[in-house]
C-alpha positions in Angstrom: -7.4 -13.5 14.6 -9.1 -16.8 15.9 -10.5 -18.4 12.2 -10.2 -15.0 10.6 -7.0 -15.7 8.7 -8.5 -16.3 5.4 -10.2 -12.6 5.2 -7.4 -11.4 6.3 -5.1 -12.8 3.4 -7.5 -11.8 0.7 -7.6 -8.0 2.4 -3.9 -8.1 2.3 -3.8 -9.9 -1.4 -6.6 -7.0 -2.5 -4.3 -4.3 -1.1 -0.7 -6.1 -2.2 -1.5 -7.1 -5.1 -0.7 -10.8 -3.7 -2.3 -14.1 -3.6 -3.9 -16.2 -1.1 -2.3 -19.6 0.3 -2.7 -22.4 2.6 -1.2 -24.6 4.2 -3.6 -27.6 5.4 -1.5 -28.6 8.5 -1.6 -25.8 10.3 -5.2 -24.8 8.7 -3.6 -21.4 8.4 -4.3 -18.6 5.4 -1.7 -16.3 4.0 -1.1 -13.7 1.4 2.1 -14.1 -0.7 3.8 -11.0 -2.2 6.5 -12.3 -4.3 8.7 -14.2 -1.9 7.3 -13.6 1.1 3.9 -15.0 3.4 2.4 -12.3 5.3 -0.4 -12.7 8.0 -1.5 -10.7 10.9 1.5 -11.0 12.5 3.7 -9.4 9.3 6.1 -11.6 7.6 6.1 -15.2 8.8 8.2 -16.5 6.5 10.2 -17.1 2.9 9.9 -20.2 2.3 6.2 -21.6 0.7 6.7 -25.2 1.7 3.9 -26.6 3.2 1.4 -24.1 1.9 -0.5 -24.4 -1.4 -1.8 -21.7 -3.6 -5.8 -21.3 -2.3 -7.0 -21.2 -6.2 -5.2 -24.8 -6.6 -6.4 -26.3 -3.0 -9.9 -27.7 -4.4 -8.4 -30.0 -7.2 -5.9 -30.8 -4.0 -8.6 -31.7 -1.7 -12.2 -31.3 -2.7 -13.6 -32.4 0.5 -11.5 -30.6 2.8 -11.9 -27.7 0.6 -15.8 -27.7 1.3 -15.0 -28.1 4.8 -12.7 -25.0 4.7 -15.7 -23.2 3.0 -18.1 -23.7 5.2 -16.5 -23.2 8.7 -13.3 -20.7 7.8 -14.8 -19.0 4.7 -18.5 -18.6 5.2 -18.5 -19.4 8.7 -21.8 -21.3 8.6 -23.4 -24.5 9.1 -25.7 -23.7 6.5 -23.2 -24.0 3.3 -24.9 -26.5 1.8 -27.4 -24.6 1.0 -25.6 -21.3 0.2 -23.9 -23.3 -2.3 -26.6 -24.9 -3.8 -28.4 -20.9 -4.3 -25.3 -19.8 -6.4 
């Protein structure tokens, strides 16, 4: 999906009914549906270590977060800016 993880996971959670996670060593989204992690691929794995719910990753890491934002999320250099309009 080259950078495309993180729609992907909120598609997934949307049609699931799932949430989205990260893990922040492999910069990688996924959607968890009661046990499992599912990405592009299907079911990666069963086990959430290493990955941290997406709504929680901000108080985690605020700067990283921003980061995230602005090159996985928006895909922008302009962020700054589209934050500071909302």
């Amino acid at each position: 999906m080259n950078g495309y993880c993180y729609h992907f996971a909120v598609m997934l959670s949307d049609m699931l009914g799932g949430e989205v996670w990260y893990n922040p060593i492999d910069n990688h989204f996924v959607c968890k549906v009661g046990d499992d992690l599912y990405d592009a691929k299907g079911i990666i794995q069963t086990n959430t270590s290493g990955y941290i719910r997406w709504s929680d990753y901000k108080e985690e890491d605020s700067l990283h977060f921003a980061r995230i934002m602005r090159d996985c999320v928006y895909k922008c250099k302009d962020f700054q800016k589209i934050a500071e309009e909302k």
